[in-house]
C-alpha positions in Angstrom: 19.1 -49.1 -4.5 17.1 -47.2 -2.2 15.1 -45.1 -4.5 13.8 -48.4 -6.1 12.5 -49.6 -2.8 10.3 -46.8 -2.2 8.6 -47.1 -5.5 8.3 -50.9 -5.1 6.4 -50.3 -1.7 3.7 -47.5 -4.0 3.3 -50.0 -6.6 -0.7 -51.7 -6.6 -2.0 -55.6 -7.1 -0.5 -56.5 -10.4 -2.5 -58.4 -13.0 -2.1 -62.1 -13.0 0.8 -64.3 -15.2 -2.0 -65.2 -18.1 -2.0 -61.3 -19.0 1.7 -61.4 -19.0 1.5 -64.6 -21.4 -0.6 -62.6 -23.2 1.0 -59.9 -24.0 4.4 -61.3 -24.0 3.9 -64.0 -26.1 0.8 -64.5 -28.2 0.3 -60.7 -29.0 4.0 -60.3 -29.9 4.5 -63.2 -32.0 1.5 -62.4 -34.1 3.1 -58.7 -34.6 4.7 -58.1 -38.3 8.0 -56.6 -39.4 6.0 -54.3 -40.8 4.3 -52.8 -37.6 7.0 -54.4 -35.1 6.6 -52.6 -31.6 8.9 -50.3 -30.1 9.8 -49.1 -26.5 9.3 -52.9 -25.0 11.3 -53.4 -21.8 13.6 -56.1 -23.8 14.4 -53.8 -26.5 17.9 -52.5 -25.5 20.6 -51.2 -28.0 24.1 -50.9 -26.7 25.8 -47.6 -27.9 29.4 -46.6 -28.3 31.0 -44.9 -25.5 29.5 -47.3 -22.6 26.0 -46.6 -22.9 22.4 -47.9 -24.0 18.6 -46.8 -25.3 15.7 -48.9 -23.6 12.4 -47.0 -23.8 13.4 -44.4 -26.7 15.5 -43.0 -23.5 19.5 -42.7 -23.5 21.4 -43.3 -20.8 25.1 -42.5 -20.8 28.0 -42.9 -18.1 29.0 -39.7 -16.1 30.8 -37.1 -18.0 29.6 -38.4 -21.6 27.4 -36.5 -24.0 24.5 -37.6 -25.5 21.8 -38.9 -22.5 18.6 -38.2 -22.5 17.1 -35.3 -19.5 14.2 -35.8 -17.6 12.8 -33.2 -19.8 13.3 -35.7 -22.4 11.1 -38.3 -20.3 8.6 -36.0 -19.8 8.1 -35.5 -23.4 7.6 -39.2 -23.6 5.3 -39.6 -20.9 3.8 -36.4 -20.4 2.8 -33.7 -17.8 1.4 -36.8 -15.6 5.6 -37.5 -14.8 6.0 -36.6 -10.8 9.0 -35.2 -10.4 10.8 -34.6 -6.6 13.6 -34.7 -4.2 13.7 -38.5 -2.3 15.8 -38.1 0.9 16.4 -40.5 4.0 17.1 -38.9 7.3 21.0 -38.3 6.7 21.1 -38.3 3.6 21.2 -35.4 0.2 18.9 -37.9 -1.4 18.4 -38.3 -5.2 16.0 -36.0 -7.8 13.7 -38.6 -9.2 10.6 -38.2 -11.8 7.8 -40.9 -11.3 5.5 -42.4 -13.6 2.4 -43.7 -13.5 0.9 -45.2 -15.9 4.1 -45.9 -17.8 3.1 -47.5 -21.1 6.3 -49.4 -22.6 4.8 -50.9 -26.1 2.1 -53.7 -25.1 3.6 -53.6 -21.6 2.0 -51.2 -19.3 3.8 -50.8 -15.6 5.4 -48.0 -13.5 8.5 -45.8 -13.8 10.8 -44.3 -11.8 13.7 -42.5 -13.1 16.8 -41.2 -11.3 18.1 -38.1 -12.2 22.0 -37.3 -12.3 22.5 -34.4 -10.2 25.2 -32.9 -7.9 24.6 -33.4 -4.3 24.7 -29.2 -3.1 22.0 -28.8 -5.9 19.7 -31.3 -4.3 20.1 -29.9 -1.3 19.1 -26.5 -2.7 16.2 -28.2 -4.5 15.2 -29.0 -0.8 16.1 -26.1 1.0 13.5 -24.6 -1.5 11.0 -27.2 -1.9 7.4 -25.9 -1.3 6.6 -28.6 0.9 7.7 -32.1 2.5 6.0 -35.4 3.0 6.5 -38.8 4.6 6.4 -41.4 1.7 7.9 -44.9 3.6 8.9 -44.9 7.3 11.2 -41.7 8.2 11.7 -41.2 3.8 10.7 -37.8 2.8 9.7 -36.7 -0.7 10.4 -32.9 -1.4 7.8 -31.0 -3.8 9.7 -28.8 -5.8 9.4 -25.0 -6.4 8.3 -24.1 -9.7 11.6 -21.8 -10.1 13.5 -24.9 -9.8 11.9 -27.2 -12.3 13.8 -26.0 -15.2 16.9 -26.8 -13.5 15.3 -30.4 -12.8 14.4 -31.1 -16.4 17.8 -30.6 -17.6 19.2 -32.8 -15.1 20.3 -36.3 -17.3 19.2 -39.8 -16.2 21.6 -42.3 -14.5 18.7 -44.8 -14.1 15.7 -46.2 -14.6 13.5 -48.3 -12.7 10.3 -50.1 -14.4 8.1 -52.2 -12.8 5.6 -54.5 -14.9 1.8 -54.1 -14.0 2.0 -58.2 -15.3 3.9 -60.7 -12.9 7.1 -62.1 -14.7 8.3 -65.6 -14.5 11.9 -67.3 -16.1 10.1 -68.9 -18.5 8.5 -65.2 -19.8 12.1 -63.6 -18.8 14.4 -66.5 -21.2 11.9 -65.9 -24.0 12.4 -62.5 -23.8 15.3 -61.2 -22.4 17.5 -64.5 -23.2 20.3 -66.3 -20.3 21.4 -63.6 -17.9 25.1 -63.7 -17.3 24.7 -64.4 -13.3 21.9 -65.3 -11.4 22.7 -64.0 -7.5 19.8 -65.1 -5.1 18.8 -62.2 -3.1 16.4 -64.5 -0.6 14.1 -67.5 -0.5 11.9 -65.9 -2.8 14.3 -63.0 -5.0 16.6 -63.6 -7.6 18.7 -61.1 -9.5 18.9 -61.4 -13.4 22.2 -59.7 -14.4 22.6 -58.7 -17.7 25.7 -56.4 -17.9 26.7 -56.2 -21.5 23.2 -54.0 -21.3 22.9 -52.6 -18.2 20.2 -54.5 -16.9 19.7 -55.8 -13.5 15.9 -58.0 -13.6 14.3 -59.1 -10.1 12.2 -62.1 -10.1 10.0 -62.2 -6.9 7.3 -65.1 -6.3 5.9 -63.2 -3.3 6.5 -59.4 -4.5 6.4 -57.2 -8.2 9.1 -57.8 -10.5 12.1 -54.9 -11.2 13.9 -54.0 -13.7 16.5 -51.9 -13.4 18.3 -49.9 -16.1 21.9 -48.3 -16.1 24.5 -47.2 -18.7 26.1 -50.5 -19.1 29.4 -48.8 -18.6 28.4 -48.1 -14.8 26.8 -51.6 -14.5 29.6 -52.4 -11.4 29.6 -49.7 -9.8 25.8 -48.7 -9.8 23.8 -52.1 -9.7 26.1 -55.4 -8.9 28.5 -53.8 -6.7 25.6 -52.4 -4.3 23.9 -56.1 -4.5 27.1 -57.8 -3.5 28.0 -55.3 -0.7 24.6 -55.6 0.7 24.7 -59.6 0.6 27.8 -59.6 1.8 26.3 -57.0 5.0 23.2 -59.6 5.2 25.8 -62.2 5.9 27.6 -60.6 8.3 24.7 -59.3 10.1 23.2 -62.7 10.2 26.8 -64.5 11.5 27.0 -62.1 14.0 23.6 -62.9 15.4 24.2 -66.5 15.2 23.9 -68.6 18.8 27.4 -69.5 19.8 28.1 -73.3 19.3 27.9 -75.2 22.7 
């Protein structure tokens, strides 16, 4: 997903995998019932009607009641939660809200939520955004008007993207988020984690930050695996195509 890109290419030097040991392990096995922790990135409950809570957040398929807004998020995080139109050349692009710090429990990274929002009204959020700026290459981000950001905090969330200020590993990620359903290999150094039954799709990188990317579990397909596949299946293409001829 292109919004998850751009925020991948903001994100700063993470700490190193001892804090992640850390935190994942030694601090939350000495943690009681009693004062158990809430809001960690592994704590996902799957709701009726094809959706799921990770973060205190709800997200819900298209058309169903009940998800959160990103007026919702910003009552979690705060006034600190950046909030603008992300557009390619070509393109509508999305309404996303971005956070930074984004404390999850123990687990401290960055946020970037995608908003569910009709494509004509994100272009009227940008016809009447205050101002424009280059974020990554030719990618613009949009500064909304202030009469607009009403509309913008009622808009519900279709995804979320967190990204771990501590470096992840499989060891870390089987503790905690258990066997994924299907492993697809992205690259030499990427692997996805797919966990559809909760909407989870988890990036392991050994040159880059980690991912983890949230959807109603309902939307799973469509959102999050059938993107990956399409663009393997491109990478494959694109690669055969350039391929010398055999002599």
């Amino acid at each position: 997903m292109k919004q998850f890109k751009i925020v991948l290419a903001m994100v700063a030097a993470a700490l190193g995998l001892s804090a992640l040991i850390v935190y994942l392990g030694q601090r939350g096995e000495a943690t009681s019932p009693q004062t158990e922790t809430t809001g960690l990135p592994w704590q996902i409950d799957v709701l009726p009607g094809g959706g799921s809570r990770v973060f205190g957040l709800t997200l819900m398929p298209a058309g169903q009641p009940g998800g959160s807004t990103l007026g919702d998020a910003r009552q979690r995080w705060g006034d600190t939660m950046q909030i603008a139109v992300i557009a390619a050349p070509g393109e509508d692009g999305t309404l996303e809200a971005y956070v930074d710090p984004a404390p999850a429990g123990f687990i401290n990274g960055k946020l970037v939520i995608t908003a569910r929002m009709a494509p004509e009204a994100i272009r009227g959020l940008r016809e009447r955004a205050l101002k424009a700026e280059f974020m990554e290459s030719t990618t613009r981000k949009y500064q909304l008007a202030p009469a607009d950001m009403a509309q913008a905090l009622a808009a519900p969330m279709a995804a979320l993207g967190f990204i771990p200020s501590a470096n992840l590993d499989e060891v870390a990620v089987q503790q905690r988020f258990g066997p994924a359903t299907e492993q697809v290999r992205r690259n030499a150094h990427m692997v996805h984690h797919l966990y559809p039954v909760h909407g989870l799709d988890l990036v392991l990188d050994t040159e880059g930050k980690e991912l983890l990317q949230y959807v109603a579990p309902a939307e799973f397909d469509a959102r999050l695996r059938g993107p990956l596949k399409a663009a393997l299946a491109a990478s494959a293409a694109s690669g055969a195509s350039r391929a010398p001829a055999a002599r």
